[in-house]
Structures are given as C-alpha cells and as structure tokens.
N, C-alpha and C positions, 0 to 999 in steps of 0.2 A: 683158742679164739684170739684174734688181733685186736691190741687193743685202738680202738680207732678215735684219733681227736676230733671230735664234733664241738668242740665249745666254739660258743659265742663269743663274737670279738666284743672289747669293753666299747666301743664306739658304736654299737649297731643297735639302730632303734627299730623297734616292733611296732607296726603301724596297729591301731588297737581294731578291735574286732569289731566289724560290725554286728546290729542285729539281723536278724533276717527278716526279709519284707514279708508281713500279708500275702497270701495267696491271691489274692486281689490284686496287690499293687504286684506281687512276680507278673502276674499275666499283664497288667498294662505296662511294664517294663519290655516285655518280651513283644507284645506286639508295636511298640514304640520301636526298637530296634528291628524287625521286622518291616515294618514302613518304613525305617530311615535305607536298610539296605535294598529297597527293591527301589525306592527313587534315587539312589547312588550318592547319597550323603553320610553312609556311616564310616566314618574315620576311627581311628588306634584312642584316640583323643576322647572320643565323645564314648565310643565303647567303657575306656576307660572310668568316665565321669561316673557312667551309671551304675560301673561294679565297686565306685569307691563311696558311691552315695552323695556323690557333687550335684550330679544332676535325676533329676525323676520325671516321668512321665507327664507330657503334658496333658 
C-alpha cells in the first residue's frame, strides 16, 4: 500500500461544526430557498449564508 500524505497544513483552519437545525427550521430553510429560487433571487452568496448559519428563514 502507498503511503499517502494527507496531513494538515499547520496554517489551515477548520471552520467549527455546526448543529444541525430542527426538522422544522430544515423545512423552513428549504422552502425559503425554494421561494428565493422560483422568484430568481437565490444567489452563491445567500445559498451560502444559510448553509453557514449567517442567515435563517424569515
């Protein structure tokens, strides 16, 4: 078997974990970006916010 280098570089941070939402808040998450994308407002950006936990469900 190869030994293969997989280390971690000393510089690299690990973004911490989030929890996972309520079954509740999944589904008002999901249909929040479902209405953003059928009125043609969901962006890389706003996708982003809500799988990092910036932003949630109005």
């Amino acid at each position: 078997m190869h030994d293969l280098n997989l280390s971690i570089p000393d510089d690299y941070e690990k973004e911490p974990e989030l929890p996972i939402p309520e079954l509740d808040e999944q589904k008002k998450i999901v249909a929040e970006l479902k209405r953003l994308e059928e009125a043609g407002e969901l962006t890389p950006e706003i996708l982003h916010a809500f799988m990092t936990g910036e932003r949630k469900p109005e």
